[in-house]
N, C-alpha and C positions, 0 to 999 in steps of 0.2 A: 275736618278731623280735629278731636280737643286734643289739650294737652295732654290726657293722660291717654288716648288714644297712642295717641303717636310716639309717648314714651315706649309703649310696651309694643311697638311694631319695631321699635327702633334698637332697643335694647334688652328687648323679654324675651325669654330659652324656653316659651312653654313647649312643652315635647321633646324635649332635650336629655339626654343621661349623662352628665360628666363624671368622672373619675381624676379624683385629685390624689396624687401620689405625696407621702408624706405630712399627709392634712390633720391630723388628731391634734397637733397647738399650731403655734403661730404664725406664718405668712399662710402656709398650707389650709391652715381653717378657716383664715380670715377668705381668703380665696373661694373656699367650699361653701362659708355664710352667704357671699354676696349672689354666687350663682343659683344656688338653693333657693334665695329671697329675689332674683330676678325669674323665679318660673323651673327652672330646672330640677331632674332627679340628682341626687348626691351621690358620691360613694366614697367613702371614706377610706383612706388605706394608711396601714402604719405596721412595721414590726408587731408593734404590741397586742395582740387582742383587745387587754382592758382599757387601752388607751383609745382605741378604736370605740369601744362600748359607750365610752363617756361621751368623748365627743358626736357621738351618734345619738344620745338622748339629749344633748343639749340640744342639738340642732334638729330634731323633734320637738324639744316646748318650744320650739318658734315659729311651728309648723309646718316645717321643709319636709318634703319625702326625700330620705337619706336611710343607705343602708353601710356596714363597713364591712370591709374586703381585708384580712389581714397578708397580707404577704409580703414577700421581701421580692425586692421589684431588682434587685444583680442576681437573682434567679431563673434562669430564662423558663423550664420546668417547673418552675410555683406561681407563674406570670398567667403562663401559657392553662395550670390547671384552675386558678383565677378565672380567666376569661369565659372557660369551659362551661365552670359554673353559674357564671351573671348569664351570658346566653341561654343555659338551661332554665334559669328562673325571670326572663324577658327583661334584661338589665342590658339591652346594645349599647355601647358607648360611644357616644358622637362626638364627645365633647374630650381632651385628655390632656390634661396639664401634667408635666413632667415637673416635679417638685420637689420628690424627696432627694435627700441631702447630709453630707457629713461632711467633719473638717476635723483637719490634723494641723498645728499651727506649729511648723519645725522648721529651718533651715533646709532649703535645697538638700545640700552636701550631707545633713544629719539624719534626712528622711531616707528610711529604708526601702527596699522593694517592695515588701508586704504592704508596708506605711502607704506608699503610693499608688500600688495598686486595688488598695483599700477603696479608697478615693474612686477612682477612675470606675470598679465595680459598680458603685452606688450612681453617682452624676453621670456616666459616660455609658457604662453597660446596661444600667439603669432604664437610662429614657431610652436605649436601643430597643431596650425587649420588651419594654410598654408599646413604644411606634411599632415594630415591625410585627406585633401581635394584635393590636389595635385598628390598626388603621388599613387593613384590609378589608372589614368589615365598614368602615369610612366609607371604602375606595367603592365597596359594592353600592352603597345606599346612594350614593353620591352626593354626601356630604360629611366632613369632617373637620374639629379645628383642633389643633394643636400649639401649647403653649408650653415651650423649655421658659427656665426658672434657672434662665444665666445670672448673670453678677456685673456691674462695674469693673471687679478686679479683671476680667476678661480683657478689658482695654486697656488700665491702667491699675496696676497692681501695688503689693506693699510689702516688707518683707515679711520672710518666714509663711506666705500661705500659696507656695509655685505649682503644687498640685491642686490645691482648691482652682487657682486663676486658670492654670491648661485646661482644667475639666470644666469649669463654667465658657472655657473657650471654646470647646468643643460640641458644647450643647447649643449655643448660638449657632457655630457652622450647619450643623444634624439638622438645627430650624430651617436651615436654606435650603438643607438639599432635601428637606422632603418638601418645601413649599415648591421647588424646582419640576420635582418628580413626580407629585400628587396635584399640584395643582387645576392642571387640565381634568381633573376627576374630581371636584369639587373640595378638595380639603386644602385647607390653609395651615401654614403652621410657621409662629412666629416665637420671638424671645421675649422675656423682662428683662432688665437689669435693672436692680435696685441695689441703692446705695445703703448705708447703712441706718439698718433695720434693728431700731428696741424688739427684741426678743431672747427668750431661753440661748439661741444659737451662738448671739453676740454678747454672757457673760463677761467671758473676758475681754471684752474690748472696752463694755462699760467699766469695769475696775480698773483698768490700766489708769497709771497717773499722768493725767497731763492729756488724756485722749477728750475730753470733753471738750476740755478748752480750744483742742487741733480742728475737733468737728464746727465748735462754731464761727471758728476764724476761717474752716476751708469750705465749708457746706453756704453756699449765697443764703437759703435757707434757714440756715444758723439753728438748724436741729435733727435729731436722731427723724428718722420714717418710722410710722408704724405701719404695722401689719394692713392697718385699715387704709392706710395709703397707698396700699399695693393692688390691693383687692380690686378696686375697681378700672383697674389698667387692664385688669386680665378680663373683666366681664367686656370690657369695650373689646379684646381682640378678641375673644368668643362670640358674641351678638353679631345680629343682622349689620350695624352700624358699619363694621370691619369687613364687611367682605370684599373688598377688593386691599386690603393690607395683607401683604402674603410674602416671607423671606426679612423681616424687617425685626431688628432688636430697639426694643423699645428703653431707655435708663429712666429709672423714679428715682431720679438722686439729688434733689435739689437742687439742683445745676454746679454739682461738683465737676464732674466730666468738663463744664463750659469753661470753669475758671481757668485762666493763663497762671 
């Protein structure tokens, strides 16, 4: 077997449909680039329609077969008429990273109930009624992977973001118990966590004074992650390589975690 043989046994989705939730810009797309260019069909998901349009023609001029899905994924009723549709037009999902995401950056005690249940909607009820709508059809085909798009903050947090951390904590747990639950029926399903990631998301943490300096004195690394750093964490726990990785949260944080 050559090299490139055995790359694409070892890490190629051809025949594949993944749906990445959140994916129109950055961890999200970078995510949907890499599996699209390892062999896989795309599907793009975002609030936005137009947001979804773009990123769905960009990732055509590179020649990925990608289609987008707009819907809000703390809907379990726009999830559920979602899926109706890709099954109508031969779009099974095999593949389902749980990715989209928001953040509210208050004080415990300042954040309100809506504030927090905001939150909990998107990351928590979110990847609920992607998985529990998804991966039955996993379950029948008998094969499925699943990727929650937890956090570092999960393990070790900072202030002002206790709802962002509970909810990236909770999507890490959801990875166990369906790797627990599904596993014996061929679907996997693991975490990320990644540390901190240059993108739109993390504005304000770039502006903060004095946070650059903190990242490169706490990060071993001694830099922000990009997007494209993420990317390919997620194609290794989707691919052939991973199959026997099942219940396991993975951190791309520069070995911030490791530091004492």
């Amino acid at each position: 077997m050559n090299k490139t043989s055995y790359l694409h046994q070892t890490f190629g989705l051809d025949g594949r449909t993944a749906l990445v939730t959140g994916s129109a810009r950055g961890i999200g797309l970078s995510i949907a680039t890499a599996l699209g260019n390892a062999g896989a069909r795309v599907i793009i998901n975002d609030l936005r329609s137009a947001a979804c349009d773009e990123a769905v023609a960009g990732l055509q001029a590179q020649g990925i077969d990608v289609r987008g899905a707009s819907f809000d994924v703390s809907d379990h009723a726009a999830v559920q008429a979602a899926h109706q549709q890709l099954l109508a037009e031969h779009w099974d999902v095999d593949i389902l990273i749980n990715n989209a995401g928001n953040q509210n950056r208050k004080p415990l005690i300042e954040t309100t109930p809506v504030e927090w249940q905001q939150l909990m909607n998107v990351h928590v009820n979110g990847s609920f009624n992607c998985s529990q709508i998804f991966i039955p059809g996993m379950r029948n085909r008998g094969f499925g992977r699943v990727v929650m798009t937890s956090s570092i903050s999960a393990e070790a947090t900072m202030p002002n973001i206790a709802a962002y951390s509970t909810a990236k904590a909770a999507m890490a747990a959801m990875a166990r118990a369906i790797a627990v639950e599904y596993g014996p029926h061929g679907v996997t399903a693991n975490a990320i966590a990644p540390g901190f990631v240059r993108t739109e998301f993390t504005v304000g943490l770039q502006e903060r004074e004095g946070f650059e300096h903190y990242l490169q004195e706490s990060v071993p690394c001694g830099r922000w992650a990009l997007p494209e750093d993420i990317a390919p964490v997620v194609l290794f726990l989707v691919s052939p390589a991973a199959r026997f990785v099942n219940g396991q949260t993975l951190a791309i944080d520069g070995g911030l975690l490791a530091r004492a």
